[in-house]
Kinemage of the C-alpha trace (Angstrom):
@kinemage 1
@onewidth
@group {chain A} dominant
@subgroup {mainchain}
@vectorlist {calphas} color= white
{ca unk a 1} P 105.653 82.436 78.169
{ca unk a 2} L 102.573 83.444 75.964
{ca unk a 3} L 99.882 86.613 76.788
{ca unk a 4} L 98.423 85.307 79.997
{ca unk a 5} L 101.679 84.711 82.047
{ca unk a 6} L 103.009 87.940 80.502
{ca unk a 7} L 99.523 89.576 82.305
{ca unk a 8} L 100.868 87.557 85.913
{ca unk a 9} L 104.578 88.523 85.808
{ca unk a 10} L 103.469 92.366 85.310
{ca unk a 11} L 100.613 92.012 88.063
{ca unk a 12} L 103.437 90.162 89.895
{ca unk a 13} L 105.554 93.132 89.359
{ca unk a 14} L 103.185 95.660 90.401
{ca unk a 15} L 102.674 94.147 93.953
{ca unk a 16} L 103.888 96.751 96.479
{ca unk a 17} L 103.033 99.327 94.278
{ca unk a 18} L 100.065 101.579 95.955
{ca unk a 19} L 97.648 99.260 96.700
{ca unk a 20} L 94.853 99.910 93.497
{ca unk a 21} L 91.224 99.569 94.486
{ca unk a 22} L 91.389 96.140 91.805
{ca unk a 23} L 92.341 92.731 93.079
{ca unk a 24} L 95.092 90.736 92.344
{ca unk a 25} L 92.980 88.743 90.037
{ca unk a 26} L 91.308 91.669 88.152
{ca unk a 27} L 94.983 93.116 87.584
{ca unk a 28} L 95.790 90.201 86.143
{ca unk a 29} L 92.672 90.037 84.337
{ca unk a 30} L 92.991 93.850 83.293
{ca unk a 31} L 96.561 93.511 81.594
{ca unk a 32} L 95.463 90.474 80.056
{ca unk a 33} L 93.865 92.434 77.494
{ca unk a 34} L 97.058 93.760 76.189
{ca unk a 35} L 99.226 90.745 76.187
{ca unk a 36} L 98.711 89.709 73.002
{ca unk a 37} L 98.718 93.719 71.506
{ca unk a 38} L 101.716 94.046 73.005
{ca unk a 39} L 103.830 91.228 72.053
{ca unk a 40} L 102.438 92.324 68.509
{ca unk a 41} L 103.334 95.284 68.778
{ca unk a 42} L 107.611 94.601 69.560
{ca unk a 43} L 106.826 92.344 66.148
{ca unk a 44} L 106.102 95.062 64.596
{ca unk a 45} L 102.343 93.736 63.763
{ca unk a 46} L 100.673 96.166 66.176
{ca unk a 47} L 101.290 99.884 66.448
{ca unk a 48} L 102.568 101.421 69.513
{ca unk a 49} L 99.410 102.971 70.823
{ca unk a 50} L 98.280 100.088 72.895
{ca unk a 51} L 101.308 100.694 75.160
{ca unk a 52} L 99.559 104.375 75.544
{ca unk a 53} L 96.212 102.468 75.982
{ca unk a 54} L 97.832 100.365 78.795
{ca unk a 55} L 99.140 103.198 80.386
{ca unk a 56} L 95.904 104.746 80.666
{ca unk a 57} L 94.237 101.669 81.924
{ca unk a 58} L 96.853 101.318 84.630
{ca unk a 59} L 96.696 104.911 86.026
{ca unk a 60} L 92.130 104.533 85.749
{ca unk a 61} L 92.801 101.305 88.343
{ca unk a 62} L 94.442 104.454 90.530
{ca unk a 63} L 98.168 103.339 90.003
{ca unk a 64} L 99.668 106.400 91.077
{ca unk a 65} L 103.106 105.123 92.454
{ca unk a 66} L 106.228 106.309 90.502
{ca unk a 67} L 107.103 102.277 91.267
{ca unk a 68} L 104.058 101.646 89.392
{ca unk a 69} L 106.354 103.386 86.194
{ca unk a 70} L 109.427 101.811 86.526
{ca unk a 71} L 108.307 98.169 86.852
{ca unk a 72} L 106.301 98.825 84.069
{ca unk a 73} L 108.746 99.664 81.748
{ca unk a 74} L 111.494 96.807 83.121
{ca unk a 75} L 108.438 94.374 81.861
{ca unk a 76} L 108.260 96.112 79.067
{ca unk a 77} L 111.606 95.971 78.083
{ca unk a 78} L 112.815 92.282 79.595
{ca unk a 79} L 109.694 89.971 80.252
{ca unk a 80} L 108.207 91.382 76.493
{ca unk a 81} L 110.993 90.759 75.262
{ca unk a 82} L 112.134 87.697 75.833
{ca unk a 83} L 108.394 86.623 75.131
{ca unk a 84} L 108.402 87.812 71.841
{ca unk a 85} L 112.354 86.454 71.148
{ca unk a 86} L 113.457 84.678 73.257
{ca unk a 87} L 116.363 83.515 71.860
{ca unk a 88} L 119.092 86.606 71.657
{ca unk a 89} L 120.869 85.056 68.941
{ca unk a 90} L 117.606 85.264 66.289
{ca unk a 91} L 117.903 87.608 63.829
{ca unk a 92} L 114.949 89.383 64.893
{ca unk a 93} L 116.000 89.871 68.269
{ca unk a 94} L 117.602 93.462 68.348
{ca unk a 95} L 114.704 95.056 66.208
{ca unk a 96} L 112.306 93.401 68.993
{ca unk a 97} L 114.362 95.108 71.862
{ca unk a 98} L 114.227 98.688 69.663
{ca unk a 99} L 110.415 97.986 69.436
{ca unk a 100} L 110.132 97.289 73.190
{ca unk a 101} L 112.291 100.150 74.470
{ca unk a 102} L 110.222 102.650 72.187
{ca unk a 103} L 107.024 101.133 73.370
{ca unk a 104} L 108.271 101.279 77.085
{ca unk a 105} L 108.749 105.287 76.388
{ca unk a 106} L 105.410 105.440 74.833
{ca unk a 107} L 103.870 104.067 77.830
{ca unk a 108} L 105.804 106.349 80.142
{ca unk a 109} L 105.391 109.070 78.523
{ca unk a 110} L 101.240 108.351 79.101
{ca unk a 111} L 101.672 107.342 82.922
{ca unk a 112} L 102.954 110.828 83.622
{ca unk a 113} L 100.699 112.521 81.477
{ca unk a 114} L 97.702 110.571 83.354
{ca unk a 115} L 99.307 111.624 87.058
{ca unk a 116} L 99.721 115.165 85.967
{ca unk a 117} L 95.906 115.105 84.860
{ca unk a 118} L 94.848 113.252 88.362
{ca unk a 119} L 97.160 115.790 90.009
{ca unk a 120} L 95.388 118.818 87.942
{ca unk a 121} L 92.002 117.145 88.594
{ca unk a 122} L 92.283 117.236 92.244
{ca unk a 123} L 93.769 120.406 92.329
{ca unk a 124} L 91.457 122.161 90.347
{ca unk a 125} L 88.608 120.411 92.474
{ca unk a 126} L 89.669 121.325 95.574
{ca unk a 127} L 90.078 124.872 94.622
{ca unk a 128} L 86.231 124.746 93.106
{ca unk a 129} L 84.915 123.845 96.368
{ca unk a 130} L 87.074 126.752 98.327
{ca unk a 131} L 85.964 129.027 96.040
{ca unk a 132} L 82.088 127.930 96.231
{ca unk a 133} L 81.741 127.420 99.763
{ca unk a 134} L 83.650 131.044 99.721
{ca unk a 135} L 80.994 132.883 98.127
{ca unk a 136} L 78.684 131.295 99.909
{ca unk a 137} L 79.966 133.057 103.489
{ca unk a 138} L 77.337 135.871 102.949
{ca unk a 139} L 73.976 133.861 102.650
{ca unk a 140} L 74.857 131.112 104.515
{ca unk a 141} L 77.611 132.292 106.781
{ca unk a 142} L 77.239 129.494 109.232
{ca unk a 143} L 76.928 126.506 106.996
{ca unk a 144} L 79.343 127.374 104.606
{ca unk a 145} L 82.525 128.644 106.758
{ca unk a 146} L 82.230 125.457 108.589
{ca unk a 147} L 82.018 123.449 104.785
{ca unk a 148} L 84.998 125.907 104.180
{ca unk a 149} L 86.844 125.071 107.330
{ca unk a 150} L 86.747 121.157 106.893
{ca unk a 151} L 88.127 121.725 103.000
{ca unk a 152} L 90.970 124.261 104.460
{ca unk a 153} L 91.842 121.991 106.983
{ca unk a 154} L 91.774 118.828 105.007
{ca unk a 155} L 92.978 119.754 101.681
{ca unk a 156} L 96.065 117.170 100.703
{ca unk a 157} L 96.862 120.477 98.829
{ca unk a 158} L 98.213 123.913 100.162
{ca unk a 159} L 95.340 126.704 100.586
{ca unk a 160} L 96.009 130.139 101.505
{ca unk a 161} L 93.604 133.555 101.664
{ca unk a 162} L 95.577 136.655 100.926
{ca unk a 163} L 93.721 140.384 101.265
{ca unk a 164} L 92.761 142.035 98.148
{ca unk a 165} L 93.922 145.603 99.414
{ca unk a 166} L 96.962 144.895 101.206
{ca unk a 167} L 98.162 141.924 99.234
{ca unk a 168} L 98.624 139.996 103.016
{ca unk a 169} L 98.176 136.805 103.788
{ca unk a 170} L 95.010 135.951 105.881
{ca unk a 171} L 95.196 132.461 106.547
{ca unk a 172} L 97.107 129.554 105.416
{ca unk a 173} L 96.226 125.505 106.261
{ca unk a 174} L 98.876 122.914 107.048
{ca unk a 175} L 99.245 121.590 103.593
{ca unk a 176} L 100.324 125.345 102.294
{ca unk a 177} L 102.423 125.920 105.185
{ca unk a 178} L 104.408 122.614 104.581
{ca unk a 179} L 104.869 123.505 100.440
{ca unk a 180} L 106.300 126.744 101.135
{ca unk a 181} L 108.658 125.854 104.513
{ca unk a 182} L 107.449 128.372 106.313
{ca unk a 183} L 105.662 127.787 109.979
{ca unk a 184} L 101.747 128.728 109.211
{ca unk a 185} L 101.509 130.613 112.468
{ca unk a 186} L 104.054 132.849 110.694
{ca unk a 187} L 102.643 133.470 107.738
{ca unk a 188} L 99.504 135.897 108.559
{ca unk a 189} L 99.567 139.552 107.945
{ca unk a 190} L 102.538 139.123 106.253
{ca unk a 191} L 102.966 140.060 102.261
{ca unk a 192} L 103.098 137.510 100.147
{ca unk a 193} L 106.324 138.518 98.610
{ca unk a 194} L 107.726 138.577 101.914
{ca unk a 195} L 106.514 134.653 102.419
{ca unk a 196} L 108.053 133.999 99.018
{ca unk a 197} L 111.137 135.692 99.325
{ca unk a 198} L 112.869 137.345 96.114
{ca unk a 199} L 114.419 134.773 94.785
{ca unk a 200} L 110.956 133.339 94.743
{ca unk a 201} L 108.737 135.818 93.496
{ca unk a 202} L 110.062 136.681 90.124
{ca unk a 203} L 107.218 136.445 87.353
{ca unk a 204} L 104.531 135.962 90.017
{ca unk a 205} L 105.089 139.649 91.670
{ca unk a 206} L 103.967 140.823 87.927
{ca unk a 207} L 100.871 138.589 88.149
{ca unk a 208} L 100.021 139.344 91.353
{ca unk a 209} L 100.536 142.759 90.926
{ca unk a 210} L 97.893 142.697 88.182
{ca unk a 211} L 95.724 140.936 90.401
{ca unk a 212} L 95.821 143.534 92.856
{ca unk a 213} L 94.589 145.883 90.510
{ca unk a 214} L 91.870 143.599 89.289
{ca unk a 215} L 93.535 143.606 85.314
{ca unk a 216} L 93.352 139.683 85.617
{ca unk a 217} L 90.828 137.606 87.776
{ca unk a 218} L 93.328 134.413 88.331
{ca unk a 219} L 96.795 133.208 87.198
{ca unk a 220} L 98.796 129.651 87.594
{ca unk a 221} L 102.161 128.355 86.849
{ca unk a 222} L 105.039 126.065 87.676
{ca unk a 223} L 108.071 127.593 89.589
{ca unk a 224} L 110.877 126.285 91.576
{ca unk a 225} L 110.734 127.378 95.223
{ca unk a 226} L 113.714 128.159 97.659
{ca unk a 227} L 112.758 127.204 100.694
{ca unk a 228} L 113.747 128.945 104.084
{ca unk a 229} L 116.459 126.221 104.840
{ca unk a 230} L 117.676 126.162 101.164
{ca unk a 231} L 116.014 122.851 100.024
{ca unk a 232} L 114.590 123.430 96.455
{ca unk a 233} L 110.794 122.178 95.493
{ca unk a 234} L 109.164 122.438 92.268
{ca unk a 235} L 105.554 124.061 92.919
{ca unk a 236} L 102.340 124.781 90.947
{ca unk a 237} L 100.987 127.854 92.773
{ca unk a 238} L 97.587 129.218 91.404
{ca unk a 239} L 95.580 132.416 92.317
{ca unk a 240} L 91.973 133.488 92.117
{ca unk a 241} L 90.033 136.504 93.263
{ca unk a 242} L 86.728 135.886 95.046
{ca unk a 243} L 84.174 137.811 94.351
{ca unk a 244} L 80.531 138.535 96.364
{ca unk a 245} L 77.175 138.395 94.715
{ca unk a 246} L 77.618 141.907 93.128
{ca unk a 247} L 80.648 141.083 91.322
{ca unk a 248} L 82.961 143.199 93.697
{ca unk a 249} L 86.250 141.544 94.498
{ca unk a 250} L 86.400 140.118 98.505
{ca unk a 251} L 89.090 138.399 98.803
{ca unk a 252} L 92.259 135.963 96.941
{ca unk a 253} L 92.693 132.509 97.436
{ca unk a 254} L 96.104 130.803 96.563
{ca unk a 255} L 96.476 127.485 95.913
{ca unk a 256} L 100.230 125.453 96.056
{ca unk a 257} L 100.827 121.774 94.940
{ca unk a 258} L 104.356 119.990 95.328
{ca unk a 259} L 104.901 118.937 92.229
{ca unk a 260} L 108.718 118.105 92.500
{ca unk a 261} L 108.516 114.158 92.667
{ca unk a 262} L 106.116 114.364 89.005
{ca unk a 263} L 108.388 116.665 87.890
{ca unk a 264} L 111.690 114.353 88.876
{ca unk a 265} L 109.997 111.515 87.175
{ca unk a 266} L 108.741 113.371 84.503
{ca unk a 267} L 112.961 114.376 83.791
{ca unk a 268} L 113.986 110.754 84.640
{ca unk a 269} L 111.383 108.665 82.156
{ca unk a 270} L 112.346 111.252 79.551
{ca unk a 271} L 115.938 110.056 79.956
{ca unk a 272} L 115.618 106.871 80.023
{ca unk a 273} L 113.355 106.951 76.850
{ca unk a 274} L 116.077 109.139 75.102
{ca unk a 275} L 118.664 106.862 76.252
{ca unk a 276} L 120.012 103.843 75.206
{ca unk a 277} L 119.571 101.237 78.436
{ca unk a 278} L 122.943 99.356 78.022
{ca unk a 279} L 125.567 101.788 77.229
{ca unk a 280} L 123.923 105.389 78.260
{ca unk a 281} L 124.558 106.836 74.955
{ca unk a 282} L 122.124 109.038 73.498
{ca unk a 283} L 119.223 106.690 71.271
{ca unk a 284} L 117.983 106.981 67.721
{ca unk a 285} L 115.271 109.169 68.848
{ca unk a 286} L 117.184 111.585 70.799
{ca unk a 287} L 120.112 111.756 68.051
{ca unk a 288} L 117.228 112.748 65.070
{ca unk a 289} L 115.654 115.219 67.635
{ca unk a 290} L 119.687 116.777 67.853
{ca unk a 291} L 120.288 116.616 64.572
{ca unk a 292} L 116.819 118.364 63.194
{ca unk a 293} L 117.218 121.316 65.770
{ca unk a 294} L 120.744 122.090 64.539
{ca unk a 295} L 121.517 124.642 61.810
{ca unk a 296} L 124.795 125.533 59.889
{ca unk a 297} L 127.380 122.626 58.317
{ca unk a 298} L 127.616 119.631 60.585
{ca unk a 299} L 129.732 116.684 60.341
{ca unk a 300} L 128.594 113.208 60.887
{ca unk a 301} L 130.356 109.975 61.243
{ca unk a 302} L 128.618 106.326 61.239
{ca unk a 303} L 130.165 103.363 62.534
{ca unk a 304} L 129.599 99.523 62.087
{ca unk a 305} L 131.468 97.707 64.118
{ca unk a 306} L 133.536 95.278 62.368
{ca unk a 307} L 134.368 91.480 63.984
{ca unk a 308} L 131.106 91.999 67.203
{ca unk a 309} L 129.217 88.990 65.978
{ca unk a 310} L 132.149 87.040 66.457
{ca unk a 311} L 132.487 88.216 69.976
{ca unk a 312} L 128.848 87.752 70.405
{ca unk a 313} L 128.809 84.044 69.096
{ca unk a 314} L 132.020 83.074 70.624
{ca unk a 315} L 132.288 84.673 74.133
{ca unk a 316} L 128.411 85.280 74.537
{ca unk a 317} L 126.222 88.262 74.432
{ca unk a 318} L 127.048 89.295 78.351
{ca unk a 319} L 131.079 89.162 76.804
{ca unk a 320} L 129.649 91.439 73.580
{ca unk a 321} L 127.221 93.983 76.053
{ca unk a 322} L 130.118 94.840 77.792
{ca unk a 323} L 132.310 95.386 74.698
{ca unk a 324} L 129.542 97.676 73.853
{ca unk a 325} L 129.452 99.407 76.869
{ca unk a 326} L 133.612 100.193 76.607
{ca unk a 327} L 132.866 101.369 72.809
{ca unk a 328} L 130.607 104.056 74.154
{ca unk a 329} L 132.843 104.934 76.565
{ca unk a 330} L 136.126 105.132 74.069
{ca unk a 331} L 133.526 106.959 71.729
{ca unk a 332} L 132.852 109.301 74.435
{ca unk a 333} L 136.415 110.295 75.297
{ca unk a 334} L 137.228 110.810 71.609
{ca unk a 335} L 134.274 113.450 70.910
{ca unk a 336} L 135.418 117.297 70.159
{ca unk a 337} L 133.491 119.378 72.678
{ca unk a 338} L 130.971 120.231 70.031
{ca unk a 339} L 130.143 116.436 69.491
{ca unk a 340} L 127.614 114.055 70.610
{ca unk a 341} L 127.728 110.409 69.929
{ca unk a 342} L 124.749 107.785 70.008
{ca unk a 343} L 123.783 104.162 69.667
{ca unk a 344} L 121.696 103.626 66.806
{ca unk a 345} L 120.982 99.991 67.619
{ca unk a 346} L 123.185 96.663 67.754
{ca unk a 347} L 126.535 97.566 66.755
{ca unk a 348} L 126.178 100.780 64.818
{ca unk a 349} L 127.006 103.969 66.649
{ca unk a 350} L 126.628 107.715 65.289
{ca unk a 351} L 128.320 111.024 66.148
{ca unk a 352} L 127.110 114.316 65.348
{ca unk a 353} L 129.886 117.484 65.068
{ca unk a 354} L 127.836 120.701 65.163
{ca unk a 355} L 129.254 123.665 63.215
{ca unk a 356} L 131.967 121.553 61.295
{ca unk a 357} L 134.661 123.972 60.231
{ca unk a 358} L 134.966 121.851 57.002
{ca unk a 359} L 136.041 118.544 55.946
{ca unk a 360} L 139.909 118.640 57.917
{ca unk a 361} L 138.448 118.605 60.718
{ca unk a 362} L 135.211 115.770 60.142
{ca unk a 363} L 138.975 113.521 58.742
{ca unk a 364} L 140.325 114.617 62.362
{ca unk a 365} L 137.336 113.642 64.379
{ca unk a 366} L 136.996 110.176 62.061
{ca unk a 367} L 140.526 108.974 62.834
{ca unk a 368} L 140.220 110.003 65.877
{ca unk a 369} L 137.110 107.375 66.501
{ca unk a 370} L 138.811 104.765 64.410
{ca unk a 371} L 142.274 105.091 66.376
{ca unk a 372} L 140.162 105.347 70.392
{ca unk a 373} L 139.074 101.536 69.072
{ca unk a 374} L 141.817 100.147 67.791
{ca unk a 375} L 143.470 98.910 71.193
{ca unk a 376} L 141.780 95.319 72.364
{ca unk a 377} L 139.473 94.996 74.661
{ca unk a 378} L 139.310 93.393 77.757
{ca unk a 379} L 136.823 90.792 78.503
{ca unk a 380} L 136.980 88.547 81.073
{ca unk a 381} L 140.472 88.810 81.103
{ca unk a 382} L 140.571 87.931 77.224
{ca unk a 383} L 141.856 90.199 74.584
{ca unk a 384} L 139.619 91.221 72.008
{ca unk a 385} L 139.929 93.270 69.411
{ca unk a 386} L 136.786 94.926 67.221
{ca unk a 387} L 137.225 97.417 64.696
{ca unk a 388} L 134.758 99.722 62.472
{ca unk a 389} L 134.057 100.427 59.514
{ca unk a 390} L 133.015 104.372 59.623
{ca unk a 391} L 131.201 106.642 56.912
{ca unk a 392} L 130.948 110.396 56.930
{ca unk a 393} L 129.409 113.165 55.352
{ca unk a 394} L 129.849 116.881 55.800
{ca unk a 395} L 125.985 118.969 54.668
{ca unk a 396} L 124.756 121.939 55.063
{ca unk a 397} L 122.009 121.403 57.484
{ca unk a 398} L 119.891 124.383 56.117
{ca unk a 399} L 119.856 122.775 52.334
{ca unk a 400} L 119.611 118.962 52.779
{ca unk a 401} L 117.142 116.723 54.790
{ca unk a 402} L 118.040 114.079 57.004
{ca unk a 403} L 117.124 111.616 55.350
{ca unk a 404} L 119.490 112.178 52.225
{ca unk a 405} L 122.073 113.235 54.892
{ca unk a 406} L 121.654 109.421 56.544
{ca unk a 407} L 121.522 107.842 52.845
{ca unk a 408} L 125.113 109.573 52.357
{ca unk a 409} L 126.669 108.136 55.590
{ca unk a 410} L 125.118 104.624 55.022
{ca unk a 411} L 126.683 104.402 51.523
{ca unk a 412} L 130.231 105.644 52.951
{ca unk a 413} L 129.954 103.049 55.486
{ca unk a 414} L 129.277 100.391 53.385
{ca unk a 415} L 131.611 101.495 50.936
{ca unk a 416} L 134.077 101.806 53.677
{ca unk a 417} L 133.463 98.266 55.344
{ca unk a 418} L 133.789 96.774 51.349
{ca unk a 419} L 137.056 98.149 51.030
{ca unk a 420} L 138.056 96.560 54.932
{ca unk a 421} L 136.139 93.145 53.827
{ca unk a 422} L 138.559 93.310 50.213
{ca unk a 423} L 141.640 93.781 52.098
């Protein structure tokens, strides 16, 4: 499979997606253009931007579907792939799949940015017109209330009109009434902090109290919204006062977006890129993140599994994925509360103990990893056993970088797995 059939499985993949305004044939034709980048780029010939650059063509053909994402990034991380190695046995094969599942996050991370923007875009367009056809109502009363109407009716997003001097709600269209759960022939001459409900209202009642009392001219943030029934939503709610031609202050208009299924997918791309796919563990990146953000003496053990290429080349790599997958788990049950384990890549694993007491307890925590793996493992109903060789090194995060902390590790492990090899 070479660039061009790599361009036809992804347009393959994106069929049932929402419908862009492109044919089949200029999808194709469209991620043809990064077929050969990206196979570069998981052989580490090519940097990582073009999966940014793909992302950003993809969302300007008006792919807006979270589907859009997720078959994306399966692509991305299978169909690249095994296009760029596709035997699983090469040498080169797990550095291509680390490649791939970083440039998978790099072009999820630039889908979401791109719908947040669209989402922004139409918001802040739709709130433009409101507010011009708005001040308009004086001169042109006729024309421009019925302009106004057609927007308040027809806005995909929620539009409200509160009074300046009582702070309650005038009107409210469909779209507004459906955000907040509340019926919209319920909603006017009520307060707004009465629609919101207390629970609701927290840093907005400042804001809107300073809008009131004309100190600021328009606010806008994200907040999570209880809803009447008790169903939670994730909202963008913006406010601006409208003034006449004299400057004086007439009237507010609100504006609400939904922004809970961005804001879900948002959470769920940044797991998956902080997250190893097979075993759920914790990834390179998200370990370095952990490990740079803590402070005090820390403990950390690395592990290289001793005897997986012989499971690998003798029972296959679905027999070795799933010895993998019990390590992590073992790993898991073994950690101290105060201890986070990851999968580096292949078969080398890392755990991180934050505020060590000292070096009895990093010994404790080591053995303790060493003895969770020394029972066999059961694959396919065949015992298996794979040990590890293990390094540690107890630093003061404050004083030493992490890259001489890593170096320190890396040599115990080695030193360690020498010493196994000898015996």
């Amino acid at each position: 499979m070479g660039a061009h059939e790599l361009a036809v499985r992804w347009a393959e993949a994106l069929e049932g997606a929402v419908a862009p305004t492109l044919t089949r044939t200029q999808v194709e034709r469209l991620l043809d253009g990064f077929g050969d980048r990206l196979i570069a780029a998981v052989q580490g010939t090519e940097d990582m931007a073009v999966a940014r650059e793909a992302a950003r063509a993809l969302v300007a053909a008006n792919y807006r579907d979270p589907l859009a994402v997720h078959r994306s990034v399966l692509v991305l991380c299978k169909d690249l792939v095994t296009d760029a190695c596709p035997d699983p046995a090469c040498a080169d094969y797990w550095p291509v799949r680390d490649r791939a599942i970083e440039l998978a996050a790099e072009f999820a991370a630039e889908f979401t940015a791109g719908l947040r923007n669209a989402a922004l875009a139409e918001q802040e367009t739709t709130l433009t017109a409101a507010m011009t056809a708005a001040q308009e109502a004086d001169a042109r009363r006729q024309l421009s209330e019925a302009r106004f109407q057609a927007i308040f009716e027809g806005a995909s997003v929620g539009i409200g009109t509160v009074d300046i001097t009582t702070g309650q709600v005038v009107d409210v269209n469909n779209a507004m009434a459906e955000t907040l759960g509340v019926p919209a022939a319920q909603m006017p001459g009520r307060p707004v902090a009465d629609i919101l409900g207390p629970s609701n209202i927290g840093e907005a009642f400042g804001l809107f109290q300073r809008l009131l009392s004309g100190e600021i001219d328009r606010f806008r943030f994200e907040t999570q919204h209880t809803k009447p029934d008790g169903s939670h939503t994730i909202i963008d709610l913006s406010m601006t006062v409208v003034r006449d031609s004299e400057g004086e202050p007439r009237f507010l208009v609100g504006v609400t977006v939904d922004v809970t299924d961005r804001k879900e997918l948002a959470d769920r791309l940044w797991y998956d890129a902080h997250h190893d796919s097979l075993t759920g563990l914790p990834n390179r990146l998200l370990f370095f993140d952990r490990l740079a953000a803590t402070t005090g003496q820390v403990g950390v053990c690395y592990l290289d599994l001793d005897g997986f290429k012989e499971v690998n080349d003798r029972r296959g790599h679905t027999a070795g994925d799933q010895v993998l997958c019990e390590v992590a788990q073992r790993l898991r049950r073994a950690l101290p509360p105060h201890g986070v384990a990851a999968r580096l890549g292949g078969d080398e694993f890392i755990v991180l103990v934050e505020s060590c007491s000292g070096r009895e307890e990093l010994d404790t925590v080591s053995d303790g990893l060493l003895a969770a793996l020394r029972d066999p493992f059961d694959v396919a109903g065949l015992s298996v056993r794979v040990g590890a060789s293990i390094g540690t090194a107890l630093v003061d995060t404050d004083s030493t970088a992490v890259d001489e902390l890593m170096h320190a590790v890396d040599t115990a492990m080695y030193r360690d797995k020498a010493l196994r090899q000898g015996r």
